[in-house]
C-alpha positions as a Markdown table, in Angstrom:
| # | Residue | x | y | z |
|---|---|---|---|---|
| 1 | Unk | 47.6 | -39.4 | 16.3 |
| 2 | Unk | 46.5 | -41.6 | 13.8 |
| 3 | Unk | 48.3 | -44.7 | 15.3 |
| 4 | Unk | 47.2 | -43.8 | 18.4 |
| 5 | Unk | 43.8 | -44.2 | 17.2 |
| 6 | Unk | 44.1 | -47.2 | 15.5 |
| 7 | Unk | 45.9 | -49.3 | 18.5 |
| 8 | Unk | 42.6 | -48.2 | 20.6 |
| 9 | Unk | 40.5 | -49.5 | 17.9 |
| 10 | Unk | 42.3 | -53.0 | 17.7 |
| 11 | Unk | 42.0 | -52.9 | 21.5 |
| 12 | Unk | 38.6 | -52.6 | 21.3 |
| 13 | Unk | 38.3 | -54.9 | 19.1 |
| 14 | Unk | 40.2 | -57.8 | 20.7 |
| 15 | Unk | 37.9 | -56.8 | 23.6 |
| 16 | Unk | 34.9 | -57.1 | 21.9 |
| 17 | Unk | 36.0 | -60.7 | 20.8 |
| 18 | Unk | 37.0 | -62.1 | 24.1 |
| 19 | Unk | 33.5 | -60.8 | 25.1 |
| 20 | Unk | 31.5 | -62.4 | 22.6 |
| 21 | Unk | 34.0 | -65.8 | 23.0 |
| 22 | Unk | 32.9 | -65.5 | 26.9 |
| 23 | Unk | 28.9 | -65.5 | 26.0 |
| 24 | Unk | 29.5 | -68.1 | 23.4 |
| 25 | Unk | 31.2 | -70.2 | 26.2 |
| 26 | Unk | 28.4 | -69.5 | 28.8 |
| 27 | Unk | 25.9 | -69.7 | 26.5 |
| 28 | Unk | 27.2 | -73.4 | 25.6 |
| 29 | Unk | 27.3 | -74.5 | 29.5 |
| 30 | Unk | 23.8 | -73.5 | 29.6 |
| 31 | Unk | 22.6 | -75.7 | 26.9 |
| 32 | Unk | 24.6 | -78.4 | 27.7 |
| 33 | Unk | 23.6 | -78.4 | 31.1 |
| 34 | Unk | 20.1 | -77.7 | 30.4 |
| 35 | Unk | 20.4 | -81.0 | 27.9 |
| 36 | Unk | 21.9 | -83.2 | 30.1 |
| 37 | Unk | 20.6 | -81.9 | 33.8 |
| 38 | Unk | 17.6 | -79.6 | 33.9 |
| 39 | Unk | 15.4 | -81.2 | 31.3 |
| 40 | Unk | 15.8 | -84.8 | 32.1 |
| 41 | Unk | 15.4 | -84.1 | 35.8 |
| 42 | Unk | 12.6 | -82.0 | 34.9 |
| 43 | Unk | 10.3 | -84.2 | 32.9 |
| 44 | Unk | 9.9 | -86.5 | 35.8 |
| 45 | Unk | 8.0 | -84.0 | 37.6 |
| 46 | Unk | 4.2 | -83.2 | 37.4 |
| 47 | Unk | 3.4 | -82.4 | 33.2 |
| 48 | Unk | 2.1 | -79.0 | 34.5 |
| 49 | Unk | 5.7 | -78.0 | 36.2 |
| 50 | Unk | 8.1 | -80.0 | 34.1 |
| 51 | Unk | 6.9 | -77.5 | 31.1 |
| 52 | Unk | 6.8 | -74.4 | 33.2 |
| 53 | Unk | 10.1 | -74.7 | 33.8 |
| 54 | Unk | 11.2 | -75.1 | 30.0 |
| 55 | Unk | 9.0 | -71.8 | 29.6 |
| 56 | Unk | 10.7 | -69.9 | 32.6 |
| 57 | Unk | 14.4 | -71.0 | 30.4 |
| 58 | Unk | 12.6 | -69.8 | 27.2 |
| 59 | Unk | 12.0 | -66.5 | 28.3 |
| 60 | Unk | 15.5 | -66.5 | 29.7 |
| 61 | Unk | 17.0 | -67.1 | 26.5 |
| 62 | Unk | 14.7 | -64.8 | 25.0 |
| 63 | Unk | 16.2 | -62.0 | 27.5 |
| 64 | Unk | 19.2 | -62.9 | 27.1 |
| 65 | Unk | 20.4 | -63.7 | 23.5 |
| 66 | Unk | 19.4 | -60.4 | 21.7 |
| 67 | Unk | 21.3 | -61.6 | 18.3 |
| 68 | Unk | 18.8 | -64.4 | 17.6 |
| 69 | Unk | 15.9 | -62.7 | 18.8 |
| 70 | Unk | 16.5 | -60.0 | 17.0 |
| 71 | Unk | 17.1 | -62.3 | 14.1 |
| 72 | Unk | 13.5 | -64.0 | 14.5 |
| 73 | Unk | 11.8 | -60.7 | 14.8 |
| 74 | Unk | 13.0 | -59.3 | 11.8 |
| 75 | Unk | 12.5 | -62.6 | 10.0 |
| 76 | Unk | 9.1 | -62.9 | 11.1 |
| 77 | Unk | 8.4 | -59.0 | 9.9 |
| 78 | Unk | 10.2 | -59.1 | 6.4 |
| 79 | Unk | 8.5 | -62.8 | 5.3 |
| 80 | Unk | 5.1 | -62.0 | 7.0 |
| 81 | Unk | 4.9 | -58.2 | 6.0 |
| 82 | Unk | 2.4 | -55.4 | 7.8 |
| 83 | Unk | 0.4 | -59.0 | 9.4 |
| 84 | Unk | 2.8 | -58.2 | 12.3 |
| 85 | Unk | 3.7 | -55.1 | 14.5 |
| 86 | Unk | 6.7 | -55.2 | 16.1 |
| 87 | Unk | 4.8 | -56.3 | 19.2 |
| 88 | Unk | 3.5 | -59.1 | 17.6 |
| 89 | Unk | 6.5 | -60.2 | 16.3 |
| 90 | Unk | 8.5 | -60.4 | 20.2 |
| 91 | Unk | 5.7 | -62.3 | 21.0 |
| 92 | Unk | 6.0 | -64.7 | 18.5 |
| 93 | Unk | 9.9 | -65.2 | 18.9 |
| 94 | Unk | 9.3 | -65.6 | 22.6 |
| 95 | Unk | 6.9 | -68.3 | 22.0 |
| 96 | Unk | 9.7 | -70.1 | 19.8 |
| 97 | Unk | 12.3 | -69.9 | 22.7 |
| 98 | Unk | 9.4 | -71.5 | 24.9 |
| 99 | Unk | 8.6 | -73.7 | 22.5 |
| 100 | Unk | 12.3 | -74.7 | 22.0 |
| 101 | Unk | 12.8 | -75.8 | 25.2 |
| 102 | Unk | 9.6 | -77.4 | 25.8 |
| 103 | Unk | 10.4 | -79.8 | 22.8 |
| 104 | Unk | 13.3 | -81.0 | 24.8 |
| 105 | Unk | 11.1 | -82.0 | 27.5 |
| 106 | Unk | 9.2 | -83.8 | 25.2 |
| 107 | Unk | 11.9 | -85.9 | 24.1 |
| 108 | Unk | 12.7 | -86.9 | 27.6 |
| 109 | Unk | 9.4 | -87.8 | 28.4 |
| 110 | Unk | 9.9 | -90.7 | 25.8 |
| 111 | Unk | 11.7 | -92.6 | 28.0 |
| 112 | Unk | 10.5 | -96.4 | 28.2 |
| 113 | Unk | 7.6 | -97.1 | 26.5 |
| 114 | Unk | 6.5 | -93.0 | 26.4 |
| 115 | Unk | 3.6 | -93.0 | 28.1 |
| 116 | Unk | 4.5 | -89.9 | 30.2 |
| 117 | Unk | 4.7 | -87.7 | 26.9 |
| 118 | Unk | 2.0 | -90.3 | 25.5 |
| 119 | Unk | -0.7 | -89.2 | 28.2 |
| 120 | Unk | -0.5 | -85.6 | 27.4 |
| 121 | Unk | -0.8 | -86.2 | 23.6 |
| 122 | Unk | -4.0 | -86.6 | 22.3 |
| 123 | Unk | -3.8 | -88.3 | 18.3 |
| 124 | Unk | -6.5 | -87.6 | 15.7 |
| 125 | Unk | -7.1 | -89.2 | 12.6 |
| 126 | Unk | -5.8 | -92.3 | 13.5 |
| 127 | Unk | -8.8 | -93.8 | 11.4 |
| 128 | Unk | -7.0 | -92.7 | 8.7 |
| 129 | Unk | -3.8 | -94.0 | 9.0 |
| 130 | Unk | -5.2 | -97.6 | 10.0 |
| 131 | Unk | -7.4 | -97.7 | 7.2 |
| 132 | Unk | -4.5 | -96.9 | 4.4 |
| 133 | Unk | -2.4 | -99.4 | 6.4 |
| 134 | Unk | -4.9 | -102.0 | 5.9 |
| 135 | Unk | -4.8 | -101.7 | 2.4 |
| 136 | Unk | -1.2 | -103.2 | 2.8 |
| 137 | Unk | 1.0 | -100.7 | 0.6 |
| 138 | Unk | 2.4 | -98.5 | 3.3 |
| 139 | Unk | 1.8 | -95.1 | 4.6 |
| 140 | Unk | 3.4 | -91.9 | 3.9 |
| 141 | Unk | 3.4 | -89.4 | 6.6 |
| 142 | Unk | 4.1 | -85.8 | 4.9 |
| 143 | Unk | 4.8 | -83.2 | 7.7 |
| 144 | Unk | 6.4 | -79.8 | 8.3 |
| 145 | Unk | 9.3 | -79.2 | 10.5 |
| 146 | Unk | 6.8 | -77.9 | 12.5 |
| 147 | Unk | 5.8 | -78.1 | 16.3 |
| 148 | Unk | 7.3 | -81.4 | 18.1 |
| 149 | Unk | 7.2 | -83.4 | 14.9 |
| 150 | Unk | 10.2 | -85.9 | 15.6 |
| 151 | Unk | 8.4 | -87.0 | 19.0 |
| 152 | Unk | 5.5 | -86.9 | 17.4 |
| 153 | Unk | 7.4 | -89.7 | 15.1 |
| 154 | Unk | 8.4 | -91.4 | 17.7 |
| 155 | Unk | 4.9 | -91.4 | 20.0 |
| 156 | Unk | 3.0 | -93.0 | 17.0 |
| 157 | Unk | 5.5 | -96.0 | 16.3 |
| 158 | Unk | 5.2 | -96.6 | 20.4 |
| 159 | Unk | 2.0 | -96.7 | 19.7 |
| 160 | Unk | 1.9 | -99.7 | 17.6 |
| 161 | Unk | 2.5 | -97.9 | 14.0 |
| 162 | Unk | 6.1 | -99.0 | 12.9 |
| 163 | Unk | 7.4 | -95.9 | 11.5 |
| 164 | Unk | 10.6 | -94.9 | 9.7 |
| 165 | Unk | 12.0 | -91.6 | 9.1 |
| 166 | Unk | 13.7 | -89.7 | 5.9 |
| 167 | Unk | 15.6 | -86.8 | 7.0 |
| 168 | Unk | 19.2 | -85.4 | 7.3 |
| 169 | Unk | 20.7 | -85.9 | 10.8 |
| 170 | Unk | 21.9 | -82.2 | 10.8 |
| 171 | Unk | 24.4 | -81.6 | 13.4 |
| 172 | Unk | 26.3 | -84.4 | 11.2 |
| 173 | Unk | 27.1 | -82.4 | 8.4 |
| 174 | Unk | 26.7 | -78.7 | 9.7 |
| 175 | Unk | 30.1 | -77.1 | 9.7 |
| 176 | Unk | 31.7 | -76.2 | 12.9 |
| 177 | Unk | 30.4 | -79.1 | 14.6 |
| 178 | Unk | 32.9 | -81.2 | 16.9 |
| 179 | Unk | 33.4 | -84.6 | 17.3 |
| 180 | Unk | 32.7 | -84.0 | 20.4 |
| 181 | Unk | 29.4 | -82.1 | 20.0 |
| 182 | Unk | 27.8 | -84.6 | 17.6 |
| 183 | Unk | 28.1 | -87.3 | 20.0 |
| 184 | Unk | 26.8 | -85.3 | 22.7 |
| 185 | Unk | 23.5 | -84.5 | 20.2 |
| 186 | Unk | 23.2 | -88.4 | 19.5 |
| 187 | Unk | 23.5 | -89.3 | 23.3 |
| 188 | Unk | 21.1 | -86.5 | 24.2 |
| 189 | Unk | 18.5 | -86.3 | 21.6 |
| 190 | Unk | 18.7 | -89.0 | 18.5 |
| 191 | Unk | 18.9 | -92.3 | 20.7 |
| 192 | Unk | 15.6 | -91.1 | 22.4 |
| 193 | Unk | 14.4 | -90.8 | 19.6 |
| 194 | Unk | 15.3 | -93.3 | 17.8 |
| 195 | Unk | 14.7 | -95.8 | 20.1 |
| 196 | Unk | 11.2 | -95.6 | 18.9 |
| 197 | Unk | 11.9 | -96.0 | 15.0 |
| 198 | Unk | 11.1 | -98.9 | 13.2 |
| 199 | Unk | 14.7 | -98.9 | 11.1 |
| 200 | Unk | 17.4 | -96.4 | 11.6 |
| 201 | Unk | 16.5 | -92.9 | 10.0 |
| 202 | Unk | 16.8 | -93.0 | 6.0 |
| 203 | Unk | 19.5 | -90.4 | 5.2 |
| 204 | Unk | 18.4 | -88.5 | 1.9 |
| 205 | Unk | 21.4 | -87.3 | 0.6 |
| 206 | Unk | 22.2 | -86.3 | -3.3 |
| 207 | Unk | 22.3 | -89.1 | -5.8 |
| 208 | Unk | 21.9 | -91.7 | -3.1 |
| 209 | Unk | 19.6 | -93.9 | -5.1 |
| 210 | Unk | 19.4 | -96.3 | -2.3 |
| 211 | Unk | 17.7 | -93.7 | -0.1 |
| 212 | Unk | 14.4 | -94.5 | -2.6 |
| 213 | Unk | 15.1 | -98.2 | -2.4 |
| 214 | Unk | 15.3 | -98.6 | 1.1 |
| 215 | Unk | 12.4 | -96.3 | 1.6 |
| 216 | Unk | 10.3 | -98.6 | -0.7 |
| 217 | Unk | 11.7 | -101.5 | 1.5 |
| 218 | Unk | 9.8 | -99.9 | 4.3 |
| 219 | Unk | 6.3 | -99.1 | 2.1 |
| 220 | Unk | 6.3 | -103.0 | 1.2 |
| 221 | Unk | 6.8 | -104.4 | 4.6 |
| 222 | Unk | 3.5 | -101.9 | 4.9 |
| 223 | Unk | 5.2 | -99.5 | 7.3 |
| 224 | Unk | 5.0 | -96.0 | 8.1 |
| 225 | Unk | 7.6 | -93.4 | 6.2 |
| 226 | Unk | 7.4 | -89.9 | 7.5 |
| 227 | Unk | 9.0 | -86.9 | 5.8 |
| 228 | Unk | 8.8 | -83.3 | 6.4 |
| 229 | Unk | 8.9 | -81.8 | 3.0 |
| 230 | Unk | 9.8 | -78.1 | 3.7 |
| 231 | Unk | 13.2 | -78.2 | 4.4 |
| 232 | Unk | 15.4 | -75.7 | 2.3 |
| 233 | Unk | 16.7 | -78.3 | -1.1 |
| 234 | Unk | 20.5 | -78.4 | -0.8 |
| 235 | Unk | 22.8 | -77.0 | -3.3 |
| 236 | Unk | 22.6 | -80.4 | -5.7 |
| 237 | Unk | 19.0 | -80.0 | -5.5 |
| 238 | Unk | 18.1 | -76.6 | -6.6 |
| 239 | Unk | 17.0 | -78.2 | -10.2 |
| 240 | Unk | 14.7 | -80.6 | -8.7 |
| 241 | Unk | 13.4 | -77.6 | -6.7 |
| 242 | Unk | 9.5 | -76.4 | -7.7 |
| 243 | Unk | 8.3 | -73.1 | -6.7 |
| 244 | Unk | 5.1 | -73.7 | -4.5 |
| 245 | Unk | 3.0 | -70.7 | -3.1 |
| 246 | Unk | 3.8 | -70.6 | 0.6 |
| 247 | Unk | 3.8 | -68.2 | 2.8 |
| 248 | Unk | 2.3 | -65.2 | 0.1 |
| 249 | Unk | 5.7 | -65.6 | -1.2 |
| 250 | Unk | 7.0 | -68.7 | -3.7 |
| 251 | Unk | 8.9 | -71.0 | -1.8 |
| 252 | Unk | 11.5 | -73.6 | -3.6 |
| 253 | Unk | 10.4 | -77.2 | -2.4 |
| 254 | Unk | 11.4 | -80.5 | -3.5 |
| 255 | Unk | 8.2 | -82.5 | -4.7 |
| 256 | Unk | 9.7 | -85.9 | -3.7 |
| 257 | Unk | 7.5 | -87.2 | -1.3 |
| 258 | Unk | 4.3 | -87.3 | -4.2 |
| 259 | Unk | 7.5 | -89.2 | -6.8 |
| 260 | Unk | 7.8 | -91.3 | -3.7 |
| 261 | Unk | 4.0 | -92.6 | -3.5 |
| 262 | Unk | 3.5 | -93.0 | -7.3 |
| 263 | Unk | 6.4 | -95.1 | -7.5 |
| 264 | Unk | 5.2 | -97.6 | -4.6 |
| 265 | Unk | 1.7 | -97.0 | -4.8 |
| 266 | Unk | 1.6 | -95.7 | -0.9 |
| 267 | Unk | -1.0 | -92.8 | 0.1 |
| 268 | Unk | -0.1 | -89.8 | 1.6 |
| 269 | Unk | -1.0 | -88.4 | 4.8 |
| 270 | Unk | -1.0 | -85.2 | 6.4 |
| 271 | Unk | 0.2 | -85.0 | 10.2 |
| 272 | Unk | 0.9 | -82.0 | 12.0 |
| 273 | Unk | 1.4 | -81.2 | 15.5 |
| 274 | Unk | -0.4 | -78.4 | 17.9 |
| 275 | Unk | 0.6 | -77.0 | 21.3 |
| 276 | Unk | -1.5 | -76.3 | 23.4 |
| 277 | Unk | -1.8 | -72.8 | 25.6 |
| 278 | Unk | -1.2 | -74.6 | 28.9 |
| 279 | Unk | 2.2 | -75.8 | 26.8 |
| 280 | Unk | 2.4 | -79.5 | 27.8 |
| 281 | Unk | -0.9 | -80.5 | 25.8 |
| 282 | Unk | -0.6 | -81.3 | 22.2 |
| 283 | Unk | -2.5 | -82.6 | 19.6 |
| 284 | Unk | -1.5 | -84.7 | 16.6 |
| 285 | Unk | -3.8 | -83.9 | 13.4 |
| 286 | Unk | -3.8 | -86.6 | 10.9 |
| 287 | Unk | -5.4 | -86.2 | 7.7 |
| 288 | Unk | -7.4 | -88.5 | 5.2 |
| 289 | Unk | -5.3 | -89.2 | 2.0 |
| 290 | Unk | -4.2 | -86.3 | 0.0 |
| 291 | Unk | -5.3 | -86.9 | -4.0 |
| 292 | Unk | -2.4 | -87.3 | -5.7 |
| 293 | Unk | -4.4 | -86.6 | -9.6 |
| 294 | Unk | -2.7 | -83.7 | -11.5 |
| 295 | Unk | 1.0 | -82.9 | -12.4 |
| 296 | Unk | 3.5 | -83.6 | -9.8 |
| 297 | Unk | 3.3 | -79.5 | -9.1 |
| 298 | Unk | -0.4 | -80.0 | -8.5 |
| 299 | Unk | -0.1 | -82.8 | -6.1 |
| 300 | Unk | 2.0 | -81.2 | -4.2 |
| 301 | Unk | 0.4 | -78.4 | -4.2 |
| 302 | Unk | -2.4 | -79.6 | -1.9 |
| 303 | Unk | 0.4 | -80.9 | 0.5 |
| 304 | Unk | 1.8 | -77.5 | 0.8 |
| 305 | Unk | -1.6 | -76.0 | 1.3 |
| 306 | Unk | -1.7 | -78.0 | 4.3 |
| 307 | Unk | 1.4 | -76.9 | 6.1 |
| 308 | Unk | 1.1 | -73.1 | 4.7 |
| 309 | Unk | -2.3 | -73.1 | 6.7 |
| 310 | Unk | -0.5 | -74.8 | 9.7 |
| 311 | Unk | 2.4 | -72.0 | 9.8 |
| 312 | Unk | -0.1 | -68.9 | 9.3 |
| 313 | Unk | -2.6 | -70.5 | 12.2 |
| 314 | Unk | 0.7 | -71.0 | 14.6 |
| 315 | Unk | 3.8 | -69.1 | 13.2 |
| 316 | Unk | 6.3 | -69.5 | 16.2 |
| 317 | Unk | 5.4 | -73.4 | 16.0 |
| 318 | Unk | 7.4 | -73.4 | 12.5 |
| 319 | Unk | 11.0 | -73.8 | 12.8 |
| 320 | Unk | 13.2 | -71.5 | 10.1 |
| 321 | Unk | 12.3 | -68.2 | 11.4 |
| 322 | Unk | 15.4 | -68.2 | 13.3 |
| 323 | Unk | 18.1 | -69.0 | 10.5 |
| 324 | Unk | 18.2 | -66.5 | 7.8 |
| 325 | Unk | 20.1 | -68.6 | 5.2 |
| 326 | Unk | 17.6 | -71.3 | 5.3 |
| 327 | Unk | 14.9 | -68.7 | 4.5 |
| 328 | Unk | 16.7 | -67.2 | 2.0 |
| 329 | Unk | 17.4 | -70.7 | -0.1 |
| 330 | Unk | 13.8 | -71.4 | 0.3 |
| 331 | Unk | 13.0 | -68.5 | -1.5 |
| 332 | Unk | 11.2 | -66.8 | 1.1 |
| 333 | Unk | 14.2 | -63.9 | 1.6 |
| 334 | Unk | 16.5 | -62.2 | -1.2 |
| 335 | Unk | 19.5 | -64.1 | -2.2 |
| 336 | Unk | 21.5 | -61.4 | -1.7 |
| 337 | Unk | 19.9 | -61.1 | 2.2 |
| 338 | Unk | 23.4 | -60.5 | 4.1 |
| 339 | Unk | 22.9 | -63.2 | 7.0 |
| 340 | Unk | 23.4 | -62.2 | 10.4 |
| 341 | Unk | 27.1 | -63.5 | 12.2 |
| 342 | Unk | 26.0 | -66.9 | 13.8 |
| 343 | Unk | 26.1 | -67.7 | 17.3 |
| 344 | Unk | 28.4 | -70.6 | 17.5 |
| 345 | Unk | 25.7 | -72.9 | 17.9 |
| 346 | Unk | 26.0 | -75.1 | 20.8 |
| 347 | Unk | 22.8 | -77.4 | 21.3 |
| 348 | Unk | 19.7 | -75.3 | 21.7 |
| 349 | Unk | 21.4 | -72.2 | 20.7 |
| 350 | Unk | 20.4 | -72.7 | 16.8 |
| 351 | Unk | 17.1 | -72.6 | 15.6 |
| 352 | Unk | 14.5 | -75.0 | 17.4 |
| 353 | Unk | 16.6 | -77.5 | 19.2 |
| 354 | Unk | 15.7 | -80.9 | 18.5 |
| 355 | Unk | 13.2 | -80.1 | 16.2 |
| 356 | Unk | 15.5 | -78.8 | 13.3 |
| 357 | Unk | 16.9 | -82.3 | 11.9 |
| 358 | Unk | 16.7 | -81.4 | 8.2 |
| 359 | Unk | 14.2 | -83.6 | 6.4 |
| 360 | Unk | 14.3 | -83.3 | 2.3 |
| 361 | Unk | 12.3 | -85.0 | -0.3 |
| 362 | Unk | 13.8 | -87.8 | -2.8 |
């Protein structure tokens, strides 16, 4: 009997496994034909359908991938505490599929010289950032990875501002990631976007001391840099971690960004990006100089308080909620949080799509 019983179960099991290989594999298909077809085909219709469309696939995906939904939800509710109901916090991870896909749209609407993603941005503060420009030391642009930042990147270096980015190219040194794959993620998404760059993107890796020096190549030339100074530190960087309120909780941050303006005398600017309700609006929020007086902690600090605001005003805009592990080395989960078995990310199937290209501090 007891054989019996435990043949069925390694049936079952073997089932179970070529079930989940099968959605893995369709899942995959999807994305990739979403990437390469549906989007780019799709952002050369009217703004108003081009980003219904990514909504109608968002809510698809929301339907249909129950593991990471769930996987937001209960992110959402264990970080954010008795602020959200269960209700609230579907409709929050629904809004991040939407959001997901609309972000691809926005990169393929930066074709050419991106005026049709260009037309349906509208950019504040640019006051700002021509004033500390003029100055001629540079300009630090200090974001989350929030909203469509890396277009948002891009769209202000078409617009005249040469701009540079520091950040990890992820899908180059996530594991599990083909050959194949990562030059289907450069052909799709980082040549669009980097067709709009300045200077290829500044790769901040671990004792890279040339990461600063070529950064402070681009502040001289008085250029834009632009950083998103939330992203989880990496192992070799836990001791350079600080702990920063965010969240209610304390989040471990790396501080580079302020030991990047001291040393080259550049200020540093807020910039955050909003959707808006009709999904193919945005705006781009840039903010005055942040005062760099105090202790590197304190400095920081206010640049924190910026994108804390930013993530309690629009949660579903901010990116981690749908990786456990990266919320977990942030600080923002237990350690010991058991992560949920990944879908074998394929293009959008991970996090936020485009939008997840880990940026960390010097």
């Amino acid at each position: 009997m007891g054989f019996s019983l435990t043949a069925e179960q390694h049936e079952l099991k073997k089932r179970r496994l070529r079930a989940v290989s099968m959605e893995r594999l369709v899942r995959g298909a999807e994305s990739v034909a979403y990437c390469l077809v549906i989007a780019p085909l799709a952002a050369r219709l009217p703004a108003s359908l081009a980003y219904r469309i990514a909504c109608w696939r968002g809510d698809c995906c929301f339907r249909y991938r129950v593991g990471k939904r769930s996987e937001i939800v209960r992110n959402l509710r264990r970080v954010l505490g008795d602020e959200f109901g269960p209700d609230d916090a579907e409709r929050l991870a629904r809004e991040s599929f939407r959001l997901t896909s609309c972000e691809v749209i926005d990169v393929m609407r930066l074709r050419g010289r991106a005026k049709s993603l260009g037309k349906l941005v509208e950019i504040r503060g640019l006051e700002h950032l021509d004033a500390t420009l003029a100055a001629g030391k540079g300009a630090i642009l200090c974001t989350a990875h929030f909203g469509s930042f890396s277009s948002a990147f891009s769209l202000l270096h078409a617009n005249g501002y040469p701009l540079t980015a520091i950040g990890r190219t992820w899908w180059k040194y996530a594991g599990g990631k083909s050959s194949t794959e990562q030059r289907l993620w450069d052909f799709v998404y980082a040549r669009r976007l980097q067709r709009h760059r300045q200077r290829p993107n500044i790769e901040p890796w671990p004792g890279r001391i040339q990461v600063v020096v070529q950064a402070a190549v681009v502040l001289h030339a008085n250029e834009v840099v632009a950083i998103a100074s939330d992203a989880p530190p990496l192992d070799a960087d836990q001791a350079r971690a600080v702990e920063m309120p965010f969240l209610g909780r304390q989040a471990r941050l790396l501080p580079g960004v302020v030991g990047l303006a001291r040393l080259s005398g550049a200020p540093v600017l807020m910039m955050l990006v909003y959707r808006s309700a009709d999904y193919y609006h945005q705006v781009v929020e840039i903010s005055p100089p942040v005062s760099l007086e105090g202790q590197t902690v304190t400095a920081f600090g206010r640049c924190v308080a910026v994108m804390d605001a930013a993530v309690k005003r629009n949660p579903a805009e901010w990116v981690y909620w749908a990786n456990t592990e990266d919320l977990s080395t942030l600080g923002l989960l237990p350690a010991d949080q058991p992560a949920p078995l990944p879908e074998r990310s394929s293009w959008l199937s991970s996090s936020r799509g485009p939008s997840t290209s880990s940026s960390t501090a010097l």
